[in-house]
ROKEBA-520268 format. One record per atom (N, C-alpha, C, O): residue number from 1; atom name; x, y, z. Coordinates in pm, whole numbers. Atoms other than C-alpha are relative to their C-alpha. Layout:
<num NUM; atome CA; X X; Y Y; Z Z> $
...
# end
This chain:
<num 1; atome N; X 67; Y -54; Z 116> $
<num 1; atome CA; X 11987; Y 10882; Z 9518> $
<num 1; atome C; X 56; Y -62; Z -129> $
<num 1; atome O; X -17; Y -107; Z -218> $
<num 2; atome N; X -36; Y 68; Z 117> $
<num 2; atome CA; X 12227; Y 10752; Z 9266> $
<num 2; atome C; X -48; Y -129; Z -20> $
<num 2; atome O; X -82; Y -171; Z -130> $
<num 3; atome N; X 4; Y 135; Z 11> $
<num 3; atome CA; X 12172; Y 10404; Z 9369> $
<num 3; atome C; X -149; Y -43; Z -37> $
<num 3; atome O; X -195; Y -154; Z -64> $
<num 4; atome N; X 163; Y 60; Z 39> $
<num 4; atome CA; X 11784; Y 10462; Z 9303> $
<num 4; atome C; X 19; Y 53; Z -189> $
<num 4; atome O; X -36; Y 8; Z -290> $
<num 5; atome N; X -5; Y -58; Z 170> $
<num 5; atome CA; X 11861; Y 10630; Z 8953> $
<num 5; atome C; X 23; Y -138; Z -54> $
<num 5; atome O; X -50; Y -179; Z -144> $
<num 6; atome N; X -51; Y 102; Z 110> $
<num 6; atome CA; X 12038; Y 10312; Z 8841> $
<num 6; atome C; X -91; Y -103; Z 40> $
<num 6; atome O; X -79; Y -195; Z -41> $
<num 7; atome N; X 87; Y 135; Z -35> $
<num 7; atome CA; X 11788; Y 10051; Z 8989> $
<num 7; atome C; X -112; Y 29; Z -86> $
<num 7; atome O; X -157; Y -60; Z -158> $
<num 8; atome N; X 114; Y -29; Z 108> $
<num 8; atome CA; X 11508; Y 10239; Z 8795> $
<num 8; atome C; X 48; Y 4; Z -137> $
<num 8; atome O; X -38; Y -45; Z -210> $
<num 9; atome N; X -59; Y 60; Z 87> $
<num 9; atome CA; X 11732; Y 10228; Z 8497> $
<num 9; atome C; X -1; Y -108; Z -60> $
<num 9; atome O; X -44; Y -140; Z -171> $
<num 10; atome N; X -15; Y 159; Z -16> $
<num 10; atome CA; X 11802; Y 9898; Z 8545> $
<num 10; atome C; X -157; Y -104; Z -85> $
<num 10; atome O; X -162; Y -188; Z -175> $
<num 11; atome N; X 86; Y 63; Z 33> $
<num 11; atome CA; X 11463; Y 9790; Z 8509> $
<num 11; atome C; X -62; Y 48; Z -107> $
<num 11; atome O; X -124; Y -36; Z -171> $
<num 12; atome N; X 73; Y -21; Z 125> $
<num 12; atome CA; X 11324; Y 10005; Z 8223> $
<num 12; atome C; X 96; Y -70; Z -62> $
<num 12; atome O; X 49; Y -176; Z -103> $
<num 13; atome N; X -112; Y 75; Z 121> $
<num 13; atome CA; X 11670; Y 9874; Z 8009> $
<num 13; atome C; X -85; Y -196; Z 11> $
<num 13; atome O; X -92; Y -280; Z -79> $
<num 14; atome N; X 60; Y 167; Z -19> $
<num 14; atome CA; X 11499; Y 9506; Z 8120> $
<num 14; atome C; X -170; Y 36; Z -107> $
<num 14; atome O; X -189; Y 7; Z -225> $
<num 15; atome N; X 170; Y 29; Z 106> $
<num 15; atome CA; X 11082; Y 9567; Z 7983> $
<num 15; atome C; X 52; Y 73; Z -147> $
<num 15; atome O; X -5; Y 21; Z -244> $
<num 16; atome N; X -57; Y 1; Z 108> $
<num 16; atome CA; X 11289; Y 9751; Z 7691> $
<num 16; atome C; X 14; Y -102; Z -80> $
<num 16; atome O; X -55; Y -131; Z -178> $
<num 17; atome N; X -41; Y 123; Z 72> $
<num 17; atome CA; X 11458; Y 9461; Z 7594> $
<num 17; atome C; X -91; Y -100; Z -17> $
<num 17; atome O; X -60; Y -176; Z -109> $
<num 18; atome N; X 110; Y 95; Z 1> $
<num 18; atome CA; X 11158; Y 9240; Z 7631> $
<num 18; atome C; X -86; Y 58; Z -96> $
<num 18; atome O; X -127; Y -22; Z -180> $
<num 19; atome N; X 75; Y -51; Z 81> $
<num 19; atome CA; X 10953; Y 9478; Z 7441> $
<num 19; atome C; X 62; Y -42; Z -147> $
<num 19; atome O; X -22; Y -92; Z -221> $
<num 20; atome N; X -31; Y 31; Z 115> $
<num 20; atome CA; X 11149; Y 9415; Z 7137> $
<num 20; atome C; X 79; Y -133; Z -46> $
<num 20; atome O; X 132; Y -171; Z -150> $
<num 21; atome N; X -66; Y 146; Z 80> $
<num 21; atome CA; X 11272; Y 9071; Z 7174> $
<num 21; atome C; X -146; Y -81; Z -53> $
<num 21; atome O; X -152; Y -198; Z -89> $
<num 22; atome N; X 143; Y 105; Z 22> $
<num 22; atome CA; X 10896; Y 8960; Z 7105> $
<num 22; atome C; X -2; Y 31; Z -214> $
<num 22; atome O; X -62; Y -29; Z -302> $
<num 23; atome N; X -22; Y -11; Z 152> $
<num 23; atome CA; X 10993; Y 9096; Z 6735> $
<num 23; atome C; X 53; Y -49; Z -40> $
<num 23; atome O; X 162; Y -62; Z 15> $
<num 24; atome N; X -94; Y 89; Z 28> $
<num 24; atome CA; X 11113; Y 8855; Z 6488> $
<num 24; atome C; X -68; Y 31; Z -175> $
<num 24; atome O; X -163; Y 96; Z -218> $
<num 25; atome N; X 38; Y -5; Z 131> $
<num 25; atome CA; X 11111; Y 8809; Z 6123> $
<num 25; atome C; X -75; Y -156; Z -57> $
<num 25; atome O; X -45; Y -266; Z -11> $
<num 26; atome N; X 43; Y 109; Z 45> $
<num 26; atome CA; X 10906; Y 8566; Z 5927> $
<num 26; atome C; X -31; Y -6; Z -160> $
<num 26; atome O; X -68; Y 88; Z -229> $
<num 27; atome N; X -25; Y 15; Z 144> $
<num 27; atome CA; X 10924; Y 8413; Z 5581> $
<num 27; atome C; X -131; Y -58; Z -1> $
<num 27; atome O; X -154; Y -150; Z 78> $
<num 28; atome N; X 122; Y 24; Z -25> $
<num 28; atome CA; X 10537; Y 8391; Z 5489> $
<num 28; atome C; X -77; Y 49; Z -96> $
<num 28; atome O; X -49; Y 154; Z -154> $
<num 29; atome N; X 51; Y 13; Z 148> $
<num 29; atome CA; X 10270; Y 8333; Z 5208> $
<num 29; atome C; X -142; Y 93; Z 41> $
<num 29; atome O; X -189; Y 121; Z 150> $
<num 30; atome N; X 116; Y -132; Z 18> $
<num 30; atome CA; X 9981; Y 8581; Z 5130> $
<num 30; atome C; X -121; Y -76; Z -24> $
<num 30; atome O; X -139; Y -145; Z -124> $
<num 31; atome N; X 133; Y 44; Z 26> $
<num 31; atome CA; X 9616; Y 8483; Z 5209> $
<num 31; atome C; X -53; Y 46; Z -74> $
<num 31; atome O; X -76; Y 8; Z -189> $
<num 32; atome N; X 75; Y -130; Z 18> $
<num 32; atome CA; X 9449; Y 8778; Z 5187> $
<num 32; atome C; X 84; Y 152; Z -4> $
<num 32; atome O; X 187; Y 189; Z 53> $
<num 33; atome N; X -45; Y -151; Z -18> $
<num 33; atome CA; X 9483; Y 9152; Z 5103> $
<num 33; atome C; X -133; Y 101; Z -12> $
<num 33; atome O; X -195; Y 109; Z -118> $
<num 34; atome N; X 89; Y -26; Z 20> $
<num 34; atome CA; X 9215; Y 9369; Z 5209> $
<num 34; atome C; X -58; Y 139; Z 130> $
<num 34; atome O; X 17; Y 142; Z 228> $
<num 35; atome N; X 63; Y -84; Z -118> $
<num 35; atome CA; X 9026; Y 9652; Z 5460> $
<num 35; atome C; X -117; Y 25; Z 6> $
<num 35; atome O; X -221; Y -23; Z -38> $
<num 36; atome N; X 168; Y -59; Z -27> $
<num 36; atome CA; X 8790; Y 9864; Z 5588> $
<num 36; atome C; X -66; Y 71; Z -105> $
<num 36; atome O; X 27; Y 145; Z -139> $
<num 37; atome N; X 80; Y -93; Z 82> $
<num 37; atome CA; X 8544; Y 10060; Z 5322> $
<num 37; atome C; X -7; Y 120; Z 83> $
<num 37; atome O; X 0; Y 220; Z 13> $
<num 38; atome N; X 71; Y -113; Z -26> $
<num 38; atome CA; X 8455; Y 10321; Z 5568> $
<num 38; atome C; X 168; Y 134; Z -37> $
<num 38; atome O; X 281; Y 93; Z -66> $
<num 39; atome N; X -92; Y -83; Z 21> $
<num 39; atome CA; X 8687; Y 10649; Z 5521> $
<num 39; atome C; X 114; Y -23; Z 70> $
<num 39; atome O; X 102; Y -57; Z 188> $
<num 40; atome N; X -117; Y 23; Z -68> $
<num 40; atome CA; X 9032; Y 10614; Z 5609> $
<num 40; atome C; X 1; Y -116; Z 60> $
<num 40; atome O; X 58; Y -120; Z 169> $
<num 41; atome N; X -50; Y 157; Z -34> $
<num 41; atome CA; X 9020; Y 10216; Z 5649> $
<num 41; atome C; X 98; Y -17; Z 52> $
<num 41; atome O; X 179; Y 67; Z 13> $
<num 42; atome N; X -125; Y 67; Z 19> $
<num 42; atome CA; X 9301; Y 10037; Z 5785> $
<num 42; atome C; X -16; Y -128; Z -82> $
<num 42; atome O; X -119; Y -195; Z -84> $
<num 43; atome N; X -53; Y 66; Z 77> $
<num 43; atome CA; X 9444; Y 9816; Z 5562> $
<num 43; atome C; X 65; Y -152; Z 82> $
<num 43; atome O; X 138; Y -132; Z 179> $
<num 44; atome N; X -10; Y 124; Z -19> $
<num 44; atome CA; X 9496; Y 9420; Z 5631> $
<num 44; atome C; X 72; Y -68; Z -63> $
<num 44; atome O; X 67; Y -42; Z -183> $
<num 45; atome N; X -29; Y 112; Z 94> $
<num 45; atome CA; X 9685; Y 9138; Z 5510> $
<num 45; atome C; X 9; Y -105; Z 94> $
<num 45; atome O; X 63; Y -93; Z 204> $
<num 46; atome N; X -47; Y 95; Z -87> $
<num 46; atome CA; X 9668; Y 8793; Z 5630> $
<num 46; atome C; X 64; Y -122; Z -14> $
<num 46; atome O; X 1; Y -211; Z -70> $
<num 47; atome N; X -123; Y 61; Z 26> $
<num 47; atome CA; X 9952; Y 8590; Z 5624> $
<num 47; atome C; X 30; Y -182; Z 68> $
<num 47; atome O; X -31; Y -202; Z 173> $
<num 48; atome N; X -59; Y 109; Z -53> $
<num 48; atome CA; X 10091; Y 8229; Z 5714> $
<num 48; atome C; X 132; Y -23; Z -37> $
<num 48; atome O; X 177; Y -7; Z -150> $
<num 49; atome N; X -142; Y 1; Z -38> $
<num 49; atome CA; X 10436; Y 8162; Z 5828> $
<num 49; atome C; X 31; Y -135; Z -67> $
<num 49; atome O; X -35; Y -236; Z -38> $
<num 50; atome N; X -5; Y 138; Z 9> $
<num 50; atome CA; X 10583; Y 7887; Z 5652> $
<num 50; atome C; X 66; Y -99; Z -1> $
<num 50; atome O; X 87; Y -185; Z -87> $
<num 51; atome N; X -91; Y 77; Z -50> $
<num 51; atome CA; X 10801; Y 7740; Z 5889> $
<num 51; atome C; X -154; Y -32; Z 139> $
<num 51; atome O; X -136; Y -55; Z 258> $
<num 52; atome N; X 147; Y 32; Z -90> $
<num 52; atome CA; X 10349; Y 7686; Z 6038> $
<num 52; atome C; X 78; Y 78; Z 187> $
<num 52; atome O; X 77; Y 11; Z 290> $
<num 53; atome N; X 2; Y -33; Z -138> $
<num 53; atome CA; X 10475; Y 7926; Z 6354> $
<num 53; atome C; X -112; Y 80; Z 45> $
<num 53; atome O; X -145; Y 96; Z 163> $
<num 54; atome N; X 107; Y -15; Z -48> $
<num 54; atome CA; X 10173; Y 8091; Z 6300> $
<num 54; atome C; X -98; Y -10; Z -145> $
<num 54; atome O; X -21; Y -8; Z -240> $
<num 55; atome N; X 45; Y 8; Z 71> $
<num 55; atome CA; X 9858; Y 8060; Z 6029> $
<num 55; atome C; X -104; Y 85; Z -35> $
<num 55; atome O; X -138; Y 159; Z 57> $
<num 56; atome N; X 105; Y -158; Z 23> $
<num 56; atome CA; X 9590; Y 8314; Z 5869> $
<num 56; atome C; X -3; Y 77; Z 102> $
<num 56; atome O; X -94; Y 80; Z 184> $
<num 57; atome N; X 28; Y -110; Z -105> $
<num 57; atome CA; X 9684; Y 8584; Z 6076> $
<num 57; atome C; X 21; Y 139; Z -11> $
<num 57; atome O; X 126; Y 202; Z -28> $
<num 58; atome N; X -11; Y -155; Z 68> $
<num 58; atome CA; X 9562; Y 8927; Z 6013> $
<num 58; atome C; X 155; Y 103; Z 55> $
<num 58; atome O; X 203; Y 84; Z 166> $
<num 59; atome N; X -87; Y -120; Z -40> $
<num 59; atome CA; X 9838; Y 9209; Z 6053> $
<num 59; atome C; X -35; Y 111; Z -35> $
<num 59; atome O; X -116; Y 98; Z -126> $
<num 60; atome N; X 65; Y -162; Z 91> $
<num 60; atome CA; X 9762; Y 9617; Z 5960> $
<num 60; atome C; X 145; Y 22; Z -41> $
<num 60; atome O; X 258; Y -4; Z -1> $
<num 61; atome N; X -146; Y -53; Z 51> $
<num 61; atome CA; X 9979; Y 9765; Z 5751> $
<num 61; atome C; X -28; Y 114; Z 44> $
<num 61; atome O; X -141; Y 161; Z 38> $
<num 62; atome N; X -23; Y -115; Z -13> $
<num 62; atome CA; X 10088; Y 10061; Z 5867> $
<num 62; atome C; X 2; Y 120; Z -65> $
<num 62; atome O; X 77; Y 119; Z -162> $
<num 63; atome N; X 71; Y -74; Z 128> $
<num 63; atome CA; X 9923; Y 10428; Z 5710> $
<num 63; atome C; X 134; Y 82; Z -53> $
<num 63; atome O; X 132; Y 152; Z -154> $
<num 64; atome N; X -121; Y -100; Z 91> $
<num 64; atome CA; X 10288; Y 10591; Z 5647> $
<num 64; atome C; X 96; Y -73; Z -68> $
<num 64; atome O; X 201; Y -19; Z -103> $
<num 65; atome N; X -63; Y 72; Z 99> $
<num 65; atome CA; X 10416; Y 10287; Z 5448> $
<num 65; atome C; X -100; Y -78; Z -48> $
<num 65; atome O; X -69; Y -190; Z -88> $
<num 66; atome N; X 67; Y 72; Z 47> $
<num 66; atome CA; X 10093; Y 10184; Z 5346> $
<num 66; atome C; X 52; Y -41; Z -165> $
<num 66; atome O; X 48; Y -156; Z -210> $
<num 67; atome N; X -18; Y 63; Z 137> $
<num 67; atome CA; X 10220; Y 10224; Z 4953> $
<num 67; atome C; X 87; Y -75; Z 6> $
<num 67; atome O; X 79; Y -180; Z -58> $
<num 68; atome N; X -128; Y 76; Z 54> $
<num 68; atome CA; X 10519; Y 10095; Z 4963> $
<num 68; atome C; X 10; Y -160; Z 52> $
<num 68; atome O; X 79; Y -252; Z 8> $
<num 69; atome N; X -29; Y 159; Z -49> $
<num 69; atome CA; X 10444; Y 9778; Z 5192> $
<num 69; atome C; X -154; Y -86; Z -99> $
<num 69; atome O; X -162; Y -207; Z -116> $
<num 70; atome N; X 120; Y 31; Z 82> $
<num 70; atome CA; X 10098; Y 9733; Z 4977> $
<num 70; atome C; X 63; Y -55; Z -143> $
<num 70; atome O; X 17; Y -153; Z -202> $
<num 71; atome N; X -42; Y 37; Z 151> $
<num 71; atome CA; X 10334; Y 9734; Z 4628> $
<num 71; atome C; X 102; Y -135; Z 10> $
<num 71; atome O; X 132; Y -190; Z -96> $
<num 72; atome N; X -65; Y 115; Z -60> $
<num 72; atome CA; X 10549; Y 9436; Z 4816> $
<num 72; atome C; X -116; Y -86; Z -65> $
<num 72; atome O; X -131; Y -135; Z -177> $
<num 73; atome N; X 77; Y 91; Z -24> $
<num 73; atome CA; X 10261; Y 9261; Z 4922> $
<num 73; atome C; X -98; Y -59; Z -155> $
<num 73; atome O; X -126; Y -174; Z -189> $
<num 74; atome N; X 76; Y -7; Z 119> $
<num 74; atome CA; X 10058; Y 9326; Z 4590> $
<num 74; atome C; X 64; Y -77; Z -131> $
<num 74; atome O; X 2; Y -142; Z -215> $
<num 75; atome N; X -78; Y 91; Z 99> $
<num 75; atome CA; X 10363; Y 9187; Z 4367> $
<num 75; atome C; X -18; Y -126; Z 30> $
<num 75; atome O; X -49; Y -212; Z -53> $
<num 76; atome N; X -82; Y 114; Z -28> $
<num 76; atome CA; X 10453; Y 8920; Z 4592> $
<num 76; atome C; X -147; Y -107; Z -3> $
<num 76; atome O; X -125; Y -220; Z 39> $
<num 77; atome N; X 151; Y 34; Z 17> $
<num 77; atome CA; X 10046; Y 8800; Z 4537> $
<num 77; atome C; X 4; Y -62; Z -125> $
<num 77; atome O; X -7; Y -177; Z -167> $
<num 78; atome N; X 21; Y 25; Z 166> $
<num 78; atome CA; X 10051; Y 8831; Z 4193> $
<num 78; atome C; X 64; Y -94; Z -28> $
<num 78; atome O; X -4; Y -180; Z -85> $
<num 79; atome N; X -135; Y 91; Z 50> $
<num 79; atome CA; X 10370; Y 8616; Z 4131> $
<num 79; atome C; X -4; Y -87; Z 57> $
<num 79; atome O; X 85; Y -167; Z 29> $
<num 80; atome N; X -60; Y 157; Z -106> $
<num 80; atome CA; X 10332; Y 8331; Z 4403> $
<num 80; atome C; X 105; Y 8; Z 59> $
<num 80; atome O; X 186; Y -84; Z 75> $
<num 81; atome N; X -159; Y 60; Z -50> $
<num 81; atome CA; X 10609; Y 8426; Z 4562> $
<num 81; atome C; X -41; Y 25; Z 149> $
<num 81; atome O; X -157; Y 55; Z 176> $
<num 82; atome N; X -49; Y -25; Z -187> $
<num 82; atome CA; X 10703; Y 8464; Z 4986> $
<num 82; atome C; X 5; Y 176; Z -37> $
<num 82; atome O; X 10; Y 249; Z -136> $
<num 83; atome N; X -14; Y -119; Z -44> $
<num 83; atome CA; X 10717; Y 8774; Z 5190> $
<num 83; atome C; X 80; Y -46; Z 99> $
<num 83; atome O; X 63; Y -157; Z 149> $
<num 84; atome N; X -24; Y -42; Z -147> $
<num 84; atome CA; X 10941; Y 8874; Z 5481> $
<num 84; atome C; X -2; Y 121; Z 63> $
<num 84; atome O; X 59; Y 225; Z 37> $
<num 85; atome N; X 50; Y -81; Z -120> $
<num 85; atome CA; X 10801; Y 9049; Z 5760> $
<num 85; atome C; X 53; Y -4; Z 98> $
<num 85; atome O; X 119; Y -105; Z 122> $
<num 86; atome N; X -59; Y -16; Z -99> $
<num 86; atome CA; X 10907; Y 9156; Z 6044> $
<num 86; atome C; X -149; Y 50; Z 128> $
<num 86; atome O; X -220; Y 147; Z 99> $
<num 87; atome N; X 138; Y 13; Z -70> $
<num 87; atome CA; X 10605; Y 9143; Z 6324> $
<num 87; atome C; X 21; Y -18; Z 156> $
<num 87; atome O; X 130; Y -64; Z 192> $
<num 88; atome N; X 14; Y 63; Z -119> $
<num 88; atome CA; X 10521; Y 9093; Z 6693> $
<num 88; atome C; X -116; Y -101; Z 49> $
<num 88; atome O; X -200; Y -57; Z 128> $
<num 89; atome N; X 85; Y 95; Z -58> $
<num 89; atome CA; X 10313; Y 8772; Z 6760> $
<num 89; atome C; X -29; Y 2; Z 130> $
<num 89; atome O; X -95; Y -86; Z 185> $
<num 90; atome N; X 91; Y 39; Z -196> $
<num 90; atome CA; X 10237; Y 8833; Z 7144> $
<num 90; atome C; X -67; Y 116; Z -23> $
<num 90; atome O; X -132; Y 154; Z 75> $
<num 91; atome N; X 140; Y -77; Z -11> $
<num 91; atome CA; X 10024; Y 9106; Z 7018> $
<num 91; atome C; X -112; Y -23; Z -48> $
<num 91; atome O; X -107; Y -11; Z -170> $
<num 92; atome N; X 103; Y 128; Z -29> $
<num 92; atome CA; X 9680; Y 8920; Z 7047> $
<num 92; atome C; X -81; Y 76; Z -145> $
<num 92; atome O; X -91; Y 22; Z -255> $
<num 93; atome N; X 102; Y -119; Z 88> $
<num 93; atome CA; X 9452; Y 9233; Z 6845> $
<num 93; atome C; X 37; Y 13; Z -114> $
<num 93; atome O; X 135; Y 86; Z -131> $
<num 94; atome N; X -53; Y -26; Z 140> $
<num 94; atome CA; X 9483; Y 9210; Z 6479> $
<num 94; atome C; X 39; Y 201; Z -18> $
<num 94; atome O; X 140; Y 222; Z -85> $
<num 95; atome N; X 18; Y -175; Z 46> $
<num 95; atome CA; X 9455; Y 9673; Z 6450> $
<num 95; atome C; X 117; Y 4; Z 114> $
<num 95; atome O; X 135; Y 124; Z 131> $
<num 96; atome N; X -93; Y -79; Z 3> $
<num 96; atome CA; X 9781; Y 9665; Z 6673> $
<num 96; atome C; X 119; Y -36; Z -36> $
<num 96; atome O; X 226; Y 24; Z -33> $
<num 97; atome N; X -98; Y 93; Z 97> $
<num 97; atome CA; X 9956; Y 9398; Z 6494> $
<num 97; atome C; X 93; Y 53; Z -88> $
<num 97; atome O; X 75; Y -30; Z -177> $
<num 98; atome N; X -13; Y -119; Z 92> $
<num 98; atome CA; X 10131; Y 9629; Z 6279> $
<num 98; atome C; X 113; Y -55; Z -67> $
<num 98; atome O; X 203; Y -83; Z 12> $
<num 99; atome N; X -87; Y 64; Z 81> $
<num 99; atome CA; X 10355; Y 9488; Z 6020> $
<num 99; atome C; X 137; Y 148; Z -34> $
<num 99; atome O; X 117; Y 260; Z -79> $
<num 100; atome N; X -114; Y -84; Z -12> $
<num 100; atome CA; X 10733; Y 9657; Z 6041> $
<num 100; atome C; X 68; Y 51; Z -138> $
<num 100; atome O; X 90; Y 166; Z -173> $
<num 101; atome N; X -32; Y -2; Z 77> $
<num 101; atome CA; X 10858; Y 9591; Z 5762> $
<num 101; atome C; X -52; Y -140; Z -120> $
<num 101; atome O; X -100; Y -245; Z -75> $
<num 102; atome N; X 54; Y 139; Z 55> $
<num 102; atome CA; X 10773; Y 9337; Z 5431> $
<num 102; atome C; X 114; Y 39; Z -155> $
<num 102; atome O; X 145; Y 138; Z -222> $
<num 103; atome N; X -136; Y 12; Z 130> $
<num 103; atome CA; X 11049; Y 9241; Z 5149> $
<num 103; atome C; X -69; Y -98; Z -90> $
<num 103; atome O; X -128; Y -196; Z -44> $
<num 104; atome N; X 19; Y 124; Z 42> $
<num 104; atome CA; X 10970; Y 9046; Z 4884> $
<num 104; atome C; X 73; Y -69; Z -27> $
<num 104; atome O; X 193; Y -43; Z -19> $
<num 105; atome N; X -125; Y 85; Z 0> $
<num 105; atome CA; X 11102; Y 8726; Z 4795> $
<num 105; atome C; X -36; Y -91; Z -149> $
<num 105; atome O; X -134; Y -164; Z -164> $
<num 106; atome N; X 75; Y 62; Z 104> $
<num 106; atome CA; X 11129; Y 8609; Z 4410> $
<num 106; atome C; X 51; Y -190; Z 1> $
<num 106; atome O; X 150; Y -248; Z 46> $
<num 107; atome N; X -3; Y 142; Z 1> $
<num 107; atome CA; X 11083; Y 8239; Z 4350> $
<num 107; atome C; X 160; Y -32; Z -55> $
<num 107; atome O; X 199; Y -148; Z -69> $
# end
């Protein structure tokens, strides 16, 4: 019994760790900023990496930091400057793309 406890262990601590090594940060310039019209939209931005690891690619911002990652994104627009994000690229579907975090970065 123990020896099945730790083998099932074993393997969630493994798709764990895989689940979050697909997260990485990226230093990356602002296409677009934009959503849905209908009620309660999600919210979009689409971004290119610009070390080119990936190019116009939508992400959602997320609705319980929508202001605060929107007043990032919204400066870092205005000014020409970089963002860093923090993201998972092996998720294919822009709506589960979900942007973690976004810093700005002044010139």
């Amino acid at each position: 019994m123990i020896l099945m406890m730790a083998l099932v262990l074993g393997i969630i601590g493994i798709f764990v760790a895989n689940a979050f090594a697909a997260e990485a940060n990226y230093t990356c310039r602002i296409n677009q900023i934009g959503g849905l019209t209908a009620k309660n939209g999600a919210m979009y931005v689409k971004l290119t990496d610009t070390k080119n690891k990936f190019k116009n690619t939508l992400f959602r911002i997320p609705d319980g930091r929508l202001n605060q990652i929107m007043a990032v994104l919204l400066t870092a627009a205005s000014n020409g400057a970089t963002v860093t994000v923090r993201a998972d690229l092996a998720i294919k579907e822009p709506s589960k793309r979900v942007l973690k975090f976004a810093y700005y970065n002044p010139k």
